[in-house]
FIROVO-871342 format. One record per residue: residue in three letters; x, y, z of N, C-alpha, C in turn. Coordinates in steps of 0.2 Angstrom, whole numbers, plus 5000, padded with zeros to 4 digits. Each point is the difference from the previous one (the first is absolute). Layout:
% FIROVO-871342
ALAXYZXYZXYZ/...
This chain:
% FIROVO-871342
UNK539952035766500050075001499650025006/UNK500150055003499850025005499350054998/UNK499649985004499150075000500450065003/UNK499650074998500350065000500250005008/UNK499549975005500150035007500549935004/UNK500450004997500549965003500650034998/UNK500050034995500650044997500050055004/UNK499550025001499950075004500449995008/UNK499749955002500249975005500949985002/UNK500150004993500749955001500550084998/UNK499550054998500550064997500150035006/UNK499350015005500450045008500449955004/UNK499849964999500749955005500550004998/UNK500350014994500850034996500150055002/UNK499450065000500350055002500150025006/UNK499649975003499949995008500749975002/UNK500449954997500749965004500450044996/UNK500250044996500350044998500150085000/UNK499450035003499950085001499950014994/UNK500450004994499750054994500249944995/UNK499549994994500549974995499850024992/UNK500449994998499950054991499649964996/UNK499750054994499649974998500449944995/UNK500449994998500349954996499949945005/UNK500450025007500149935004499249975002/UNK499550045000499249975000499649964993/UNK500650034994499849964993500249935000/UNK500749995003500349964997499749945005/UNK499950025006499549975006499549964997/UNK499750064998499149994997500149924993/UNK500750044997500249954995499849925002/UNK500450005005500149935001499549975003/UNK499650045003499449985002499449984995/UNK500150004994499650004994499450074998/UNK500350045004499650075001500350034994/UNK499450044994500250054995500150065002/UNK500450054997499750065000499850045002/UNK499450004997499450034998499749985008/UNK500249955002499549985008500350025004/UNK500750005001500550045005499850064999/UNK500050054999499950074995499250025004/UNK499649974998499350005003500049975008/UNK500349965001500149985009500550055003/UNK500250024997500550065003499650085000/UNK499750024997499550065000499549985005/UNK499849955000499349955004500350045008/UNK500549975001500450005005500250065003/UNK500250064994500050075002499650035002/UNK499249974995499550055002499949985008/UNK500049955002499549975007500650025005/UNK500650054997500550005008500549955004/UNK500149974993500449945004500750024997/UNK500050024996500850024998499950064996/UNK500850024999500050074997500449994996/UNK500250034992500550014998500350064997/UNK500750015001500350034999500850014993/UNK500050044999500549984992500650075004/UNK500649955002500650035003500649974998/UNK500250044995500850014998500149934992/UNK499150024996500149954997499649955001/UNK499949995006499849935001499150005003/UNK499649974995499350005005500049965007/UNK499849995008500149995004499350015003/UNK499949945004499150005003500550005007/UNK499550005005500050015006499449975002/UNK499949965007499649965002499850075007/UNK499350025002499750045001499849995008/UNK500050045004499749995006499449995000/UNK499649945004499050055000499850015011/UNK500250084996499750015007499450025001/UNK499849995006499450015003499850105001/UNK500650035001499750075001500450034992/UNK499650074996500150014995500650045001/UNK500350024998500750054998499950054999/UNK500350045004499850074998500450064996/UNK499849994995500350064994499850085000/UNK500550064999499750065000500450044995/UNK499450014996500250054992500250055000/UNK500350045001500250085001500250034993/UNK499450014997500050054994499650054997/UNK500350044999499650075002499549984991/UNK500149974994499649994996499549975001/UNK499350025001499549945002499849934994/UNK500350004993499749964996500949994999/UNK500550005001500449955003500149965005/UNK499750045005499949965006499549945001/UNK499350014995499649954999500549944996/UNK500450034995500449934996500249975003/UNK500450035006500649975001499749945007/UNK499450035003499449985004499949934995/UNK499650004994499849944998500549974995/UNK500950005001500449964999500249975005/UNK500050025005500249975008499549924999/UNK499250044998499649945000499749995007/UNK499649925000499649995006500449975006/UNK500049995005500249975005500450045005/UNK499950064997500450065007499550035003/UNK500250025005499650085002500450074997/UNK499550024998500650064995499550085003/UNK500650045003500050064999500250054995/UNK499450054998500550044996499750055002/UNK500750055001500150085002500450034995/UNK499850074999500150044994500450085004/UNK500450005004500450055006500449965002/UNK500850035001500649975003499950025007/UNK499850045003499950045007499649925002/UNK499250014999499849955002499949935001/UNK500549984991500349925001500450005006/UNK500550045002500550015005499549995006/UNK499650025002499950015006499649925002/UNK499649994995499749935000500249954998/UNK500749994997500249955002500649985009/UNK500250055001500350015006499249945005/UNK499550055000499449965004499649904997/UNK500350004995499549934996500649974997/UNK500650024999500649965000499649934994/UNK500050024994499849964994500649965000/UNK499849934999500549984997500650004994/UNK499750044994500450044993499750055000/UNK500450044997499850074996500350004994/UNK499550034995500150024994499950084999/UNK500850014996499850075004500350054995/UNK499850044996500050064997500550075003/UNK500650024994500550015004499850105000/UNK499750004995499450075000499450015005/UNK500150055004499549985004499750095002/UNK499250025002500250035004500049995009/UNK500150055002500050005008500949975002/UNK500049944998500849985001500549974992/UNK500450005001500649974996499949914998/UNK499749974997500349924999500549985004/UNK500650034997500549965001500350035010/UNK499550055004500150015006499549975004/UNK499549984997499849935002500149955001/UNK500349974994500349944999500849985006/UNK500250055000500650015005499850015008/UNK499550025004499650005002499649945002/UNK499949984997499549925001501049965002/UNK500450004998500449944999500650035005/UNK499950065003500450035007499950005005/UNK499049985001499549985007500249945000/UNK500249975006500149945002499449965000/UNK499450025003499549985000499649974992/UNK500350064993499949994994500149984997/UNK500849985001500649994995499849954994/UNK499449955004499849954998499649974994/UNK499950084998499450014996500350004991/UNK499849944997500250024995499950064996/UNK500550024996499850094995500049974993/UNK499750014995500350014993499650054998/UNK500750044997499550054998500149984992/UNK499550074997499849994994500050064998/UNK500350044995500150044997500250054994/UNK499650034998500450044993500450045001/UNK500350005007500650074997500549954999/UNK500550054999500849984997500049955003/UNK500449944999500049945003501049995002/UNK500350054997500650035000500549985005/UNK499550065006500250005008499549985003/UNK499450024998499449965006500149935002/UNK499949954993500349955002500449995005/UNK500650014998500750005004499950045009/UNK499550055000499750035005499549955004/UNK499749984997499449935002500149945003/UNK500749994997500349925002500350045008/UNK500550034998500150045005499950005007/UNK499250055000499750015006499649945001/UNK500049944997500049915001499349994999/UNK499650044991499849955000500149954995/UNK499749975001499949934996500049964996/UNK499650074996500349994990499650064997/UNK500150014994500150064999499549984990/UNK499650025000499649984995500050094995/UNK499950004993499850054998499650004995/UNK499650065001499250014997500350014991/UNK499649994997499349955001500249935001/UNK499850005006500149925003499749954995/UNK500249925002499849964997499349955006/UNK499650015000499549975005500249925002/UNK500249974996500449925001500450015005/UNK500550044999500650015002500050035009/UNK499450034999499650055006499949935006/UNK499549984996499549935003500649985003/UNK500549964996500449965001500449995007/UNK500550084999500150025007499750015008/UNK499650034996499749995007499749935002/UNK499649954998499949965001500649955002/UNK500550034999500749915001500450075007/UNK499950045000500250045007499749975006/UNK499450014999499749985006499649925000/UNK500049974997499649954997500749925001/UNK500450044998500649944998499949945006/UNK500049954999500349955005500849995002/UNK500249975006500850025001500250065000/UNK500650025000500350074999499650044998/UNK500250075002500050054998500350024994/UNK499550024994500250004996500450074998/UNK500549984996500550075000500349994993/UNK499850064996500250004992500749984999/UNK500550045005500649984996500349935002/UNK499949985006500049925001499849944997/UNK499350024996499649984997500149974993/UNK500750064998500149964993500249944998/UNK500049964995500149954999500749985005/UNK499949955003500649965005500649954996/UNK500449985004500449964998499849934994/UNK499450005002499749944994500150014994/UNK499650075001499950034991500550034998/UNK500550055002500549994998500649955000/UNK499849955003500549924994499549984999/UNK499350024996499949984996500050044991/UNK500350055005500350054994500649994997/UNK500749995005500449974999500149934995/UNK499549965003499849954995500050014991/UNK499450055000499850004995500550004995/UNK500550075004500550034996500849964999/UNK500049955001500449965001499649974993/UNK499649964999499749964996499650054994/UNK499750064999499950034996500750014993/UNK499549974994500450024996499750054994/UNK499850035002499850094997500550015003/UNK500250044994500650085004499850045002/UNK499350055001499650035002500050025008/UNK500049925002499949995005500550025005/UNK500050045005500450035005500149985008/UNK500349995003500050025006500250045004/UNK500350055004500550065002499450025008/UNK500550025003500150035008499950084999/UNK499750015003499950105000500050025006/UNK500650015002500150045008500150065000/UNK499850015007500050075004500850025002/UNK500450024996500750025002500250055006/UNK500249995003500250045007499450015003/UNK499649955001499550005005500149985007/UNK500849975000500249995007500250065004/UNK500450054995500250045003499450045002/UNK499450024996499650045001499549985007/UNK500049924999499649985008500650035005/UNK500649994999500550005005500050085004/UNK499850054993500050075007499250035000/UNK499549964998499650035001499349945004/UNK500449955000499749985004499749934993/UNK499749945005499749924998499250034995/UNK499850035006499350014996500050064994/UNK500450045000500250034994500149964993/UNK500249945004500649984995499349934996/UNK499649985005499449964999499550044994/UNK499950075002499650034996500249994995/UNK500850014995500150024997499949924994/UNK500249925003499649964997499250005002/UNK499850025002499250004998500050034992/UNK500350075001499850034994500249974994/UNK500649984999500049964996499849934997/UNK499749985006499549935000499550034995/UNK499750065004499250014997500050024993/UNK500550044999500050034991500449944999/UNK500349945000500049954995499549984999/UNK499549965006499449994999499350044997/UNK500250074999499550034996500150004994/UNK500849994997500150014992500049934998/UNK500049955005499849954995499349985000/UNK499650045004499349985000499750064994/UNK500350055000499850064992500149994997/UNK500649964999500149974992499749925000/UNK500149975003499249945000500849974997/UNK500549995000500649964998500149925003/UNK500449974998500149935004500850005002/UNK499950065000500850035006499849975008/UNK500649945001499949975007500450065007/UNK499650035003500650015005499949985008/UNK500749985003500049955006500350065004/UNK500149985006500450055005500749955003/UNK500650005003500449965001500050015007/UNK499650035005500350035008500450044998/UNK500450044997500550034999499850074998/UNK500450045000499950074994499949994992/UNK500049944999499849984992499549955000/UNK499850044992499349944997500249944994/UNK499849975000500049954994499550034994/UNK500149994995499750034994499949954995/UNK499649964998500149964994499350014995/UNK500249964991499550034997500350024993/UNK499650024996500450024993500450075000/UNK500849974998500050085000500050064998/UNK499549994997499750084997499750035007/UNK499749965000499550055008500449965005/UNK500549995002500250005006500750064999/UNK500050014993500450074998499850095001/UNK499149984999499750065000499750005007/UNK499949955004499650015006500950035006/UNK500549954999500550055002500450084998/UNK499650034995500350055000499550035000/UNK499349995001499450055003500149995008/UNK500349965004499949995006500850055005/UNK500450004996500550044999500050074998/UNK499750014996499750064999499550055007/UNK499549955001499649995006500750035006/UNK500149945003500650015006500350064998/UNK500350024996500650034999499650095002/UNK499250004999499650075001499850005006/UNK500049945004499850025006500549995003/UNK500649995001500550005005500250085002/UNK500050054998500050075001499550015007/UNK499449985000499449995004500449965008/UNK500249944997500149975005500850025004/UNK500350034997500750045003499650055005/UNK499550034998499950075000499449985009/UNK499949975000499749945005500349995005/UNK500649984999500650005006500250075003/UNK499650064997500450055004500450014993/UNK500150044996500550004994499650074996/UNK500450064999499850044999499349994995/UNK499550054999499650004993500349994994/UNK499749944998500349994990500050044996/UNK499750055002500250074994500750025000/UNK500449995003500550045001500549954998/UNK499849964997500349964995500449925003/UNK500249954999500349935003500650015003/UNK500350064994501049975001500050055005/UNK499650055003500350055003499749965008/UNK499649955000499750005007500649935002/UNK499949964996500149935004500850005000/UNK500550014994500650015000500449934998/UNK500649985002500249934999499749955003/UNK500050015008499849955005499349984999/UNK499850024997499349984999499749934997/UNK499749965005499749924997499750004994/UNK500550014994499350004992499749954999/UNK499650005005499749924997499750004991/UNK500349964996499649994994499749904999/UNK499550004996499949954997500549964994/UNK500349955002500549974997499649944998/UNK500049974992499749944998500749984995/UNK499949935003500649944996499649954999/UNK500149994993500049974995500449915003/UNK499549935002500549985002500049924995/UNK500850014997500149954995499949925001/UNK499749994994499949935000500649935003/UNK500450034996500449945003500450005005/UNK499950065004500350015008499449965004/UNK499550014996499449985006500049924999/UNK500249984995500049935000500549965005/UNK500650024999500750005004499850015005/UNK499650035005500050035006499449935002/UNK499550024997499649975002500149905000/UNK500549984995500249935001500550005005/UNK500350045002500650005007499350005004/UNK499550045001499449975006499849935001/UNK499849994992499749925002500449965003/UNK500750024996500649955004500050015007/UNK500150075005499949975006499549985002/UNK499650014996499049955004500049954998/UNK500549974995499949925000499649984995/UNK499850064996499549984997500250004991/UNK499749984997500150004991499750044997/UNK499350015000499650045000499550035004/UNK499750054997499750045006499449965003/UNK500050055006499549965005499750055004/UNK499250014999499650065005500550054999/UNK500250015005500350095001500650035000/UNK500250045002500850024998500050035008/UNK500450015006499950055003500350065000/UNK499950065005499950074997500950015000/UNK500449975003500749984997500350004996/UNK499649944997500249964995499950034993/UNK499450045000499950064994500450035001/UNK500050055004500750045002500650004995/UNK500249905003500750004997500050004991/UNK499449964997499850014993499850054999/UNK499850065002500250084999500350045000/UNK500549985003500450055001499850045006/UNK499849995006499950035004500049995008/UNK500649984999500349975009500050045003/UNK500450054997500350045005499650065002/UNK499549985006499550045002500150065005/UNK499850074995499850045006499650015003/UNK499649974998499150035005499849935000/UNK499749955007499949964998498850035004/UNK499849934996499350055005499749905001/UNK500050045007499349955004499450015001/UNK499649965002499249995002500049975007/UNK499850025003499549985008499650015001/UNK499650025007499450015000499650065000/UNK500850045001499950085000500050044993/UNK500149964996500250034992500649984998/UNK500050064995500649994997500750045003/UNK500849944999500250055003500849984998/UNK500350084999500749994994500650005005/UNK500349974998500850015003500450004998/UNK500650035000500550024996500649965000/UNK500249974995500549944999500750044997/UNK500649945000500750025000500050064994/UNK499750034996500150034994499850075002/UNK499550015007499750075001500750025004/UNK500050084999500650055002499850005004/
């Protein structure tokens, strides 16, 4: 069995040749190494406290992150007109930043243009200026653009949100915040080793969804689900109103999956496929109630987001503005059956030569046990972000 500071050691080196890895994939590790529990658990907080990694719980899945240690501190600024909010939110962030905090939108505005923080936390009630015309503002100066935003907020999360991702920022958090969740983010923003960290890229990757595919293949509880939850006519709606429209529209749906399954504390898995759909798996009771709260969700803010495009005021009602022609985008979840997924998934092995599974499936190969070939929206990653393209399905 290994002394606690060899695990420790041997946990940033995993993470280190991997970018991120989950906390299962560190137990079963730890396992084999004659490490219990109870010591990985404590060498993993050890680890948090001192800055060496950071963890994060995205789409169901807890995930550490291996941590930069720089030599100049980071520079954070608070923009909240609450001063015993802004102390909270001040000592949730924690040690290891430089941290401003400003109680005036006028003011935040004008000093960050000059001191260009590296993140802002940022309150969407303000006086002097607007949240969310600052946030837009920071992310339309070229020389700014670069400055992470999260805001935090108790108003309606409805359109703000949907306004927030928007005018680009970064994630979208609502009061009363959770201090963990606070810490977290900002720490793995600026802090991350490798990439740039980015919530909707972030979700669980092609591993973990075949290793959900896995499950549900070999799961014998009925309970057990697995199902696709796509953005329907999200091709046409990138197609007239433009890629980054059409990118905003899955963030928002990344992020309210990832909040409903973090409210309800579920063991609802959800993955992203590149595509305009998510992977869903989990009992299904609550992958029943989490897609008809997220649906209901979508379905109140889409008014907001028509109305965004240049599209009359929603008061004057939907049927009279947008008419036939109009992209309705809705959220569409299928239920996907057991022994289609078996059939498909042993035509894969068979072209890969294989008998049994092996590592990973790729983002294909899911695909084709999904039901999901035939892509409108296909999205990539380089070093400029993320970026959407429109496939044989978009009008």
């Amino acid at each position: 069995m290994e002394n606690p500071s060899d695990i420790k050691s041997d946990i940033i080196s995993m993470i280190n040749d991997r970018q991120q890895v989950t906390y299962s994939e560190l137990k079963s590790f730890a396992g084999s190494l004659g490490v219990g529990e109870a010591d990985l658990k404590s060498s993993l907080d050890e680890l948090e406290t001192a800055n060496a990694i950071a963890s994060r719980s995205s789409g169901g899945i807890l995930t550490y992150y291996v941590l930069q240690n720089e030599p100049v501190l980071r520079r954070i600024m608070i923009v909240e007109d609450d001063k015993n909010i802004s102390k909270l939110m001040s000592l949730s962030v924690g040690k290891g930043f430089d941290i401003t905090q400003i109680y005036d939108g006028k003011e935040a505005l004008e000093r960050i243009k000059y001191e260009k923080p590296d993140l802002v936390i940022l309150d969407l009630m303000l006086p002097g200026a607007d949240g969310l015309d600052i946030c837009q503002t920071i992310k339309k100066t070229p020389n700014l653009s670069d400055i992470i935003v999260i805001i935090v907020s108790a108003m309606d999360a409805t359109s703000n949100r949907f306004r927030g991702i928007k005018y680009g920022a970064d994630y979208y958090i609502r009061k009363p915040f959770d201090p963990v969740e606070v810490r977290g983010l900002v720490t793995i923003f600026l802090k991350k080793k490798g990439k740039k960290f980015d919530p909707l890229v972030d979700l669980p990757n092609e591993d973990k969804i075949s290793d959900a595919v896995e499950k549900a293949v070999k799961e014998k509880d009925d309970r057990y689900e697995l199902g696709r939850l796509r953005v329907n006519r999200l091709a046409d709606f990138a197609n007239r109103f433009g890629t980054d429209s059409g990118v905003t529209i899955l963030r928002l749906v990344s992020q309210l999956l990832q909040d409903k399954v973090r409210e309800k504390e579920s063991k609802v898995f959800v993955g992203f496929l590149n595509g305009d759909d998510f992977v869903v798996a989990g009992d299904s009771k609550s992958i029943g109630k989490l897609v008809s709260d997220i649906k209901s969700e979508f379905s109140a803010v889409l008014p907001f987001v028509y109305q965004s495009e240049g599209y009359k005021p929603i008061e004057l009602g939907i049927d009279d503005i947008y008419g036939a022609e109009a992209p309705r985008m809705e959220l569409v979840y299928t239920t996907i059956g057991k022994d289609s997924l078996i059939e498909k998934r042993s035509e894969i092995l068979k072209e890969k030569g294989e008998k049994t599974y092996i590592g990973s499936y790729t983002y294909d190969e899911l695909r084709k046990m999904l039901g999901s070939e035939d892509l409108d929206i296909t999205i990539t990653r380089g070093q400029d972000g993320v970026r959407l393209s429109i496939g044989k399905g978009g009008k």
